[in-house]
N, CA, C and O atoms as CSV, one atom per row, in Angstrom:
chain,resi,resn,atom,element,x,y,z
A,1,UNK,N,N,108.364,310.341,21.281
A,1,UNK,CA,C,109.414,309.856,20.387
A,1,UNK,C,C,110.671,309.536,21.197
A,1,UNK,O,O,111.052,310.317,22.069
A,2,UNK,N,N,111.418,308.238,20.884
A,2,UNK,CA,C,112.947,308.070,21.514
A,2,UNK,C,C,114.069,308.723,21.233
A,2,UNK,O,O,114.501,309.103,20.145
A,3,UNK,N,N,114.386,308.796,22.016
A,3,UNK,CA,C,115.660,309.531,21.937
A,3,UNK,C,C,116.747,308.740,20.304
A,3,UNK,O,O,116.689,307.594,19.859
A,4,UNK,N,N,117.373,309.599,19.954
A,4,UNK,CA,C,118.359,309.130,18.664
A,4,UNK,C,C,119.470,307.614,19.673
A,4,UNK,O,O,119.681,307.928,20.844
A,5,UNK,N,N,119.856,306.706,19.403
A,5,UNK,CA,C,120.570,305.899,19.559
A,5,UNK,C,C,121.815,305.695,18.933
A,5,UNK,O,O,121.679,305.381,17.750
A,6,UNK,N,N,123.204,305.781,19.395
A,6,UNK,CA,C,124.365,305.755,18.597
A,6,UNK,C,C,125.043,304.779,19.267
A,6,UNK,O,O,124.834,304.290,20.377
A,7,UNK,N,N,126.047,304.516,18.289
A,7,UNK,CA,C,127.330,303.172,18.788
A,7,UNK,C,C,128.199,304.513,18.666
A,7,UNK,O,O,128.123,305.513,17.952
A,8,UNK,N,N,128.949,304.138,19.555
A,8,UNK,CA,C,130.037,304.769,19.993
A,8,UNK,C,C,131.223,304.393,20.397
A,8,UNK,O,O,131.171,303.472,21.212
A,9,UNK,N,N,132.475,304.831,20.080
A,9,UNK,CA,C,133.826,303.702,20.335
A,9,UNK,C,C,134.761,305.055,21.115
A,9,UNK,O,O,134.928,306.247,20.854
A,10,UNK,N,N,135.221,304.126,22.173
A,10,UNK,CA,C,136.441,305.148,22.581
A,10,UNK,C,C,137.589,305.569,21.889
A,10,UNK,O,O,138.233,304.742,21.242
A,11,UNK,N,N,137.979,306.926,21.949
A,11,UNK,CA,C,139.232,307.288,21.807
A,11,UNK,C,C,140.133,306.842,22.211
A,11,UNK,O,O,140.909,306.200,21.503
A,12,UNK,N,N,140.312,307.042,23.476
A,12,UNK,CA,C,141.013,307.008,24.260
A,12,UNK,C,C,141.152,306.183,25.251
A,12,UNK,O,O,140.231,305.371,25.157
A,13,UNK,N,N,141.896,305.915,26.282
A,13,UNK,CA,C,141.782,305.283,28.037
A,13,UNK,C,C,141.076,306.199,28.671
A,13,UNK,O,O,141.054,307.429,28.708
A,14,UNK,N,N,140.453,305.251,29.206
A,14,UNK,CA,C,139.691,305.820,30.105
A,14,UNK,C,C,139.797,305.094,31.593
A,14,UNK,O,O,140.483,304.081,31.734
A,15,UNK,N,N,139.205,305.576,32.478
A,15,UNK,CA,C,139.075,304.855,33.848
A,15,UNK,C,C,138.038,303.421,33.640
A,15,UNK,O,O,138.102,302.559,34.516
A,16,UNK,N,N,137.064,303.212,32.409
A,16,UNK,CA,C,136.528,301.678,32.739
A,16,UNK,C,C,136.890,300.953,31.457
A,16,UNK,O,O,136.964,299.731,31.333
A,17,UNK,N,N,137.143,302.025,30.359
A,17,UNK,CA,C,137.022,301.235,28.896
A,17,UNK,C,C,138.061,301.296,28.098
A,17,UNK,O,O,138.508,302.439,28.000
A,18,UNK,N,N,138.621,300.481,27.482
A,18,UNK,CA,C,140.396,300.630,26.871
A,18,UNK,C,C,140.138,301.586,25.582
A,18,UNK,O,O,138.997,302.044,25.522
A,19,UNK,N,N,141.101,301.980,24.466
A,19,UNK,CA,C,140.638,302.303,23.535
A,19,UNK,C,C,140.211,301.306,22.750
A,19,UNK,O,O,140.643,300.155,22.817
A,20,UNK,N,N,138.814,301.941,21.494
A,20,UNK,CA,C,137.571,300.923,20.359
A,20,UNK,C,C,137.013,299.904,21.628
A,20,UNK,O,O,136.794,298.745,21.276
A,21,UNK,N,N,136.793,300.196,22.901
A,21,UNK,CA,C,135.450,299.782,23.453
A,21,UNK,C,C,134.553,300.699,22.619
A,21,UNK,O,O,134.915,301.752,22.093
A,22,UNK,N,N,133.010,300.008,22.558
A,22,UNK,CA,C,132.001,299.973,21.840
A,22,UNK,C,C,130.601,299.804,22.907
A,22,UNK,O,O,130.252,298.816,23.552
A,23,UNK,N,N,130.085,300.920,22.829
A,23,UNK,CA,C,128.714,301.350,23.975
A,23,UNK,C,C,127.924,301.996,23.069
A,23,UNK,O,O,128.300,302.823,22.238
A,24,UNK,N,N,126.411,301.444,23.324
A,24,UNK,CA,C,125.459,302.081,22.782
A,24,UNK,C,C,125.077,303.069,23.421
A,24,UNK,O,O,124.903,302.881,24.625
A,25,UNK,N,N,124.810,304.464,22.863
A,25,UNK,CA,C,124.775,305.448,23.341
A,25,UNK,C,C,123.424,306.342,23.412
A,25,UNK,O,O,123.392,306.831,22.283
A,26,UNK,N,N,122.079,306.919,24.242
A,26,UNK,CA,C,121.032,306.998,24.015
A,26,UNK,C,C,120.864,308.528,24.248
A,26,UNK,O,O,120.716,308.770,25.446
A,27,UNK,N,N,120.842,309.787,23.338
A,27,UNK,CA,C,120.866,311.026,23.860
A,27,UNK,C,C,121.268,312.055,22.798
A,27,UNK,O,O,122.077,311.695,21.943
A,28,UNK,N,N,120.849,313.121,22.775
A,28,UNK,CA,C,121.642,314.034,21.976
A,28,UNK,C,C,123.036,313.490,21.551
A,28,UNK,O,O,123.801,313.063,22.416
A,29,UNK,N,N,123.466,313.498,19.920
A,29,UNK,CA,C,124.941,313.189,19.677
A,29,UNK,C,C,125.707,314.660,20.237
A,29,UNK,O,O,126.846,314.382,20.612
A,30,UNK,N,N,125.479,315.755,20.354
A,30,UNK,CA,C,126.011,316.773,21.340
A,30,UNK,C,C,126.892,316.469,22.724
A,30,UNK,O,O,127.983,316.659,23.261
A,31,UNK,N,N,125.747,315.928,22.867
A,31,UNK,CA,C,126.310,315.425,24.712
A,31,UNK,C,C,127.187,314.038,24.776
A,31,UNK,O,O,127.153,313.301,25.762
A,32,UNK,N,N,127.832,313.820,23.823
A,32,UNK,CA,C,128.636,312.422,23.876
A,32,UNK,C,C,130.031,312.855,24.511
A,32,UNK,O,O,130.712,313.843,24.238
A,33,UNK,N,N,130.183,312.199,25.110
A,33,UNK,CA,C,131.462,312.342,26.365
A,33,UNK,C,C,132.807,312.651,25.154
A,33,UNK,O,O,132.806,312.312,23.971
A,34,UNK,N,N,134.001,313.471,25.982
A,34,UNK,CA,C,135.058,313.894,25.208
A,34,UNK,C,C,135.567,312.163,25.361
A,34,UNK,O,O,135.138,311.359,26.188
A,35,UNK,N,N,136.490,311.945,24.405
A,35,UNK,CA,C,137.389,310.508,24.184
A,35,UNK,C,C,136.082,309.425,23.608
A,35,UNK,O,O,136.251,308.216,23.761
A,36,UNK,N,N,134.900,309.894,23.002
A,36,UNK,CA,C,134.491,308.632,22.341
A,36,UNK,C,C,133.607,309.590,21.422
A,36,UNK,O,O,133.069,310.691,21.538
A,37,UNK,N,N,133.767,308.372,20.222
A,37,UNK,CA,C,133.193,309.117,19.464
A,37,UNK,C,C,132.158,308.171,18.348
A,37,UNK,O,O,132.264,306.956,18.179
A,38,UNK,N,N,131.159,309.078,17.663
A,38,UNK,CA,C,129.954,308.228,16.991
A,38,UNK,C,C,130.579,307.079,16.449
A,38,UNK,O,O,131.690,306.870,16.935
A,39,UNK,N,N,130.243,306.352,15.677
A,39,UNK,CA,C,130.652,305.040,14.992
A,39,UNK,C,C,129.215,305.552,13.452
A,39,UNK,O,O,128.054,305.238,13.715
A,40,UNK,N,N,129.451,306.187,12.216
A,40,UNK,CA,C,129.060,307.002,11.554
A,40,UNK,C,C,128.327,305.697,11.068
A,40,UNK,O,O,128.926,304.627,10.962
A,41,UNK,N,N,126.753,305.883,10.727
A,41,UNK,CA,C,125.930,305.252,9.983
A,41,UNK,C,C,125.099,304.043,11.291
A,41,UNK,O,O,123.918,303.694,11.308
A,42,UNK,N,N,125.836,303.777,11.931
A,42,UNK,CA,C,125.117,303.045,12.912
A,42,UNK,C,C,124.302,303.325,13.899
A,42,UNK,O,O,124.718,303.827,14.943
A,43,UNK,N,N,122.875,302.998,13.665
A,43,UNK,CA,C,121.765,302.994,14.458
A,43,UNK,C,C,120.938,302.353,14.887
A,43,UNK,O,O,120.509,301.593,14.018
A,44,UNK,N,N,120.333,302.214,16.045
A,44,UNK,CA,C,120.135,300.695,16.285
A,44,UNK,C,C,118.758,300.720,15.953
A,44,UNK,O,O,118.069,301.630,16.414
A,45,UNK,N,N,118.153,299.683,15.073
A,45,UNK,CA,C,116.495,298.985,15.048
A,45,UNK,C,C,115.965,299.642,16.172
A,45,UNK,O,O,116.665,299.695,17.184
A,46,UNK,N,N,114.694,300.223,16.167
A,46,UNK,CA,C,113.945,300.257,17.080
A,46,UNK,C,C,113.890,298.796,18.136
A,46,UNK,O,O,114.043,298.793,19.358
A,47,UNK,N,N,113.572,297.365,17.061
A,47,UNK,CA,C,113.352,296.292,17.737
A,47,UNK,C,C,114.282,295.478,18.353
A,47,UNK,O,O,114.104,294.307,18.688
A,48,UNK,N,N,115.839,296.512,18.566
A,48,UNK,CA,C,116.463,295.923,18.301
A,48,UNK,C,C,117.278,295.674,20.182
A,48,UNK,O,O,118.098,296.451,20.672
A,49,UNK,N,N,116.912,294.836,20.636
A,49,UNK,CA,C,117.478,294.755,22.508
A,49,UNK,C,C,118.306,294.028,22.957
A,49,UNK,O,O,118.144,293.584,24.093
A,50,UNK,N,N,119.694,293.611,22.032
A,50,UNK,CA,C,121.057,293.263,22.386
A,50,UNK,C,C,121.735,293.992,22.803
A,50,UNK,O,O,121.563,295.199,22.974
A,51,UNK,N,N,122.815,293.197,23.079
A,51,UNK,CA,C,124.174,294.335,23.654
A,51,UNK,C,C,125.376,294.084,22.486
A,51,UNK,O,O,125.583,293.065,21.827
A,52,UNK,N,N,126.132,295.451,22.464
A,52,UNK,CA,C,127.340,295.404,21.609
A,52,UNK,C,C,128.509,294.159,21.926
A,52,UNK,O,O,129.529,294.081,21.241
């Protein structure tokens, strides 16, 4: 089985991404880095192989 898939938007500044950059995120929602956070209800299609 795959891992859960989340969109995720920054908090904050960061060293690569300004704040509401938007990265798909592949992993425990636990382990999501401090300064970004889920984007609630969004999950990506299994079929689904674009970029944000």
């Amino acid at each position: 089985m795959s891992q859960p898939l989340y969109l995720i938007r920054a908090t904050r500044r960061c060293a690569t991404h300004p704040p509401g950059s938007l990265l798909w995120f592949t992993g425990p929602r636990s382990s999501i880095a401090r300064g970004w956070r889920a984007v609630s209800g969004a999950h990506r299609p299994e079929h689904y192989s674009g970029t944000v």
